[in-house]
ZAMARGU-4260 file (C-alpha; in steps of 0.2 Angstrom, whole numbers, plus 5000, padded with zeros to 4 digits):
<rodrens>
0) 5086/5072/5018 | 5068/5070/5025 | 5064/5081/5038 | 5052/5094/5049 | 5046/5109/5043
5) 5064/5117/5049 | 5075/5119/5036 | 5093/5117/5046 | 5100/5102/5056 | 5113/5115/5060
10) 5103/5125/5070 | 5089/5114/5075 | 5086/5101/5089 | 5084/5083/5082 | 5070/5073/5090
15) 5069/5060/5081 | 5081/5054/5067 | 5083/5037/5058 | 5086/5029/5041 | 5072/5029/5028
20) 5077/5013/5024 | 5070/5008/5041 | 5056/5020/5042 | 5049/5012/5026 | 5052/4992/5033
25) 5043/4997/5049 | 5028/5006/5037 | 5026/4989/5025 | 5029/4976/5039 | 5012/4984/5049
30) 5000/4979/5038 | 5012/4963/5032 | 5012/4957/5050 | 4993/4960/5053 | 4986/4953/5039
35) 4997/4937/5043 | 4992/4936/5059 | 4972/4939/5054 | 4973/4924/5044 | 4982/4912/5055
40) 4966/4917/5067 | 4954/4914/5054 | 4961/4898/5049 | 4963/4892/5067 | 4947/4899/5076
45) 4935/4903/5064 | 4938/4893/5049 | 4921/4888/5046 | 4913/4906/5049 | 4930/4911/5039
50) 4927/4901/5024 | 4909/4901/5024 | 4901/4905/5004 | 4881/4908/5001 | 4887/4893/4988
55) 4889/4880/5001 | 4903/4871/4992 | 4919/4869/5000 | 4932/4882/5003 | 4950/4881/5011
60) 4954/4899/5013 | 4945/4915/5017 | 4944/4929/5008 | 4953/4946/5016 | 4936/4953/5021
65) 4933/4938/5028 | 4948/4936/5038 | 4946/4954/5048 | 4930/4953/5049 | 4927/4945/5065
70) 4936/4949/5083 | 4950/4950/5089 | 4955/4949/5070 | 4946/4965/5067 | 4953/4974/5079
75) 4971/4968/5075 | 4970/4974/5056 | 4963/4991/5062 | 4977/4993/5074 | 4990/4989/5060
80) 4981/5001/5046 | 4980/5014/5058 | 5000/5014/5065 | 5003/5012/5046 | 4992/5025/5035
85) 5002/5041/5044 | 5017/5035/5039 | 5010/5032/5020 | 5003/5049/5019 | 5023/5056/5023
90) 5031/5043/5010 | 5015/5050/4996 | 5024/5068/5002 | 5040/5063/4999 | 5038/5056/4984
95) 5029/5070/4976 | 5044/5083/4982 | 5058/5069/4974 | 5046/5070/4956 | 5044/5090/4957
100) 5063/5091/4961 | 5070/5079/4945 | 5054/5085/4935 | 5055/5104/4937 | 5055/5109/4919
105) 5045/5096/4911 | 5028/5099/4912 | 5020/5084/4906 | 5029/5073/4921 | 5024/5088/4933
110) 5007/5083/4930 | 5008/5066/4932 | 5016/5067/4948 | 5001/5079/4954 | 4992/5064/4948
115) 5002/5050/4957 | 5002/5062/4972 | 4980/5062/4972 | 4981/5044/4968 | 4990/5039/4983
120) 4982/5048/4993 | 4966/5040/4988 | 4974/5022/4990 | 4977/5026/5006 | 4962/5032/5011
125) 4953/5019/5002 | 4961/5004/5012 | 4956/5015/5031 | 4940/5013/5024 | 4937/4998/5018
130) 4948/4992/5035 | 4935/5002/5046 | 4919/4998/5039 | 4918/4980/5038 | 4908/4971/5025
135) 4900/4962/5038 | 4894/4981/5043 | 4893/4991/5030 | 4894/4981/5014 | 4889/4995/5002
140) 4905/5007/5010 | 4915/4991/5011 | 4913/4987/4994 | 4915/5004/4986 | 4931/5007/4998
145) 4938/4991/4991 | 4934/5000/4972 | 4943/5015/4978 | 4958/5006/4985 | 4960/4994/4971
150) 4957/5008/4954 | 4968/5020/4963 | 4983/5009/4968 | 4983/5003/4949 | 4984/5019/4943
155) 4996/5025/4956 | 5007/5009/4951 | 5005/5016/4932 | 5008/5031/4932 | 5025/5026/4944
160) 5029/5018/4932 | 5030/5028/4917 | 5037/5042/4928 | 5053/5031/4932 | 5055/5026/4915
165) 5058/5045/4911 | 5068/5045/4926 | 5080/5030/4918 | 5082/5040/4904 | 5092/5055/4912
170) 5100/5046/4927 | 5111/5031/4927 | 5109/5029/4946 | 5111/5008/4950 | 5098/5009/4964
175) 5083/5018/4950 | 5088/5008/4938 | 5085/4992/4949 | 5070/5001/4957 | 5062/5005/4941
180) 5061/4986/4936 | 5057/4980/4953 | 5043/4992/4950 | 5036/4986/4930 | 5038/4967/4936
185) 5029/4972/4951 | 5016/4981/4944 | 5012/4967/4929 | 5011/4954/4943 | 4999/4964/4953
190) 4989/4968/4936 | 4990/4948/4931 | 4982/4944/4951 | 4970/4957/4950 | 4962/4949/4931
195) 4964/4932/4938 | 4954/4938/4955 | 4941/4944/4944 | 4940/4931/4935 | 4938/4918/4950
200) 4926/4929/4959 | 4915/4930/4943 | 4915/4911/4942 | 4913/4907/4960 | 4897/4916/4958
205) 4892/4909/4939 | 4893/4891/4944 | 4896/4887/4962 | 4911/4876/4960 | 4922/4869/4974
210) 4938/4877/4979 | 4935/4892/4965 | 4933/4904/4978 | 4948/4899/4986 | 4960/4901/4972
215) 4950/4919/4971 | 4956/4922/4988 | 4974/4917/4984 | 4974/4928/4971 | 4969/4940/4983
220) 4983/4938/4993 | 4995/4941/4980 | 4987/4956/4975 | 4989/4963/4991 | 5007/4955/4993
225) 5013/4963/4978 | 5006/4980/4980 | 5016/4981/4998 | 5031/4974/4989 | 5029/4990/4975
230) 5030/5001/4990 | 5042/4994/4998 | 5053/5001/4981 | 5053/5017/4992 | 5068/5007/5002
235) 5079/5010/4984 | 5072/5026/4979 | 5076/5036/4999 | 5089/5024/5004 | 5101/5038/5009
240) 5091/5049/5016 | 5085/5051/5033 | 5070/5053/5042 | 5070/5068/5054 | 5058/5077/5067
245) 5065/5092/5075 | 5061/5107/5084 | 5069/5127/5082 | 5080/5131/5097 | 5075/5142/5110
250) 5080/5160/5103 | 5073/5157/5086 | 5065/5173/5080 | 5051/5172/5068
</rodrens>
């Protein structure tokens, strides 16, 4: 169970209490929902400022920077990334006491989950950056933010990876087993977008042709898609536990 810095329900006062299972659908559908809604604006409102490209060829779809970019889109996706990162930084917690509990005499794995830990962590910070420093702003914090977020989420999504392989080894839960494949087909999807992104982006710029940078932006989409969809693993890996806030009763002696 997930909780305060209290040790016992017993003698502690709940505050807040619900299922992870909902906590973590609540922390995906925040950036899920604004990034959705950012688009639709862009699409709608500001489709030629949206889709614009120093290439002057036609585009159909903006690119993420693009799309929360301008107002009230900007303010939207801030909103959303702020509401959701607090949450994320708990989840990264949580995850890093699951690994030290199953991994508690295996060194190598410990390691790894110290690792995973410092890579979510930079994930997250990463995407607050690059979500509030805009590239329209500051397109040299923008960009490297963007670096930070993407180099760390792969790696984070790697190194999950190979952890909960070890895990399948020793544990024949149904839900990690499920969860571990959810996670390698998740992780080579996103690994597949992100090379063909690249490879878009690159030729967008090479040689200027039509509708390249909108299949580059559609690739970035699934990029982003399918890293929410590998956290969103959390929903099999906590699914019995609990959230819990609480506070120590009155005559609690320290």
């Amino acid at each position: 169970m997930l909780q305060g810095p209290y040790g016992s329900l017993d003698r502690d006062r709940p505050l807040i209490r619900f299922r992870f299972t909902s906590f973590a659908v609540g922390t995906v559908l925040l950036p899920l929902t604004g990034l959705i809604v950012c688009l639709f604006i862009s699409l709608v409102y500001h489709f030629e400022d949206a889709t614009f490209t120093h290439c002057h060829v036609s585009n159909y779809l903006p690119s993420i920077s693009a799309a929360i970019s301008r107002v009230p889109e900007r303010y939207i996706w801030r909103c959303c990334i702020g509401l959701h990162s607090a949450p994320r930084y708990l989840v990264s917690a949580a995850y890093f006491r699951f690994y030290h509990v199953r991994f508690a005499q295996r060194l190598p794995e410990l390691l790894l989950s110290g690792l995973a830990l410092v890579c979510s962590l930079a994930e997250n910070t990463g995407l607050m950056l690059l979500t509030y420093v805009s590239s329209t702003e500051t397109y040299s914090v923008h960009q490297n933010s963007f670096i930070v977020f993407i180099a760390s989420s792969i790696l984070h999504m790697l190194i999950t990876c190979r952890l909960w392989q070890v895990i399948r080894r020793h544990y024949v839960n149904p839900e990690e087993r499920t969860s571990f494949r959810w996670k390698v087909r998740l992780f080579l999807f996103n690994i597949g977008c992100c090379l063909a992104a690249a490879y878009f982006f690159r030729r967008h710029n090479k040689y200027c042709e039509t509708g390249v940078y909108t299949l580059f932006a559609l690739c970035e989409y699934l990029v982003v898609f399918s890293n929410m969809a590998f956290h969103m693993t959390a929903f099999l890996d906590f699914g019995s536990k609990e959230v819990v806030v609480a506070t120590p009763p009155e005559d609690k002696r320290y």
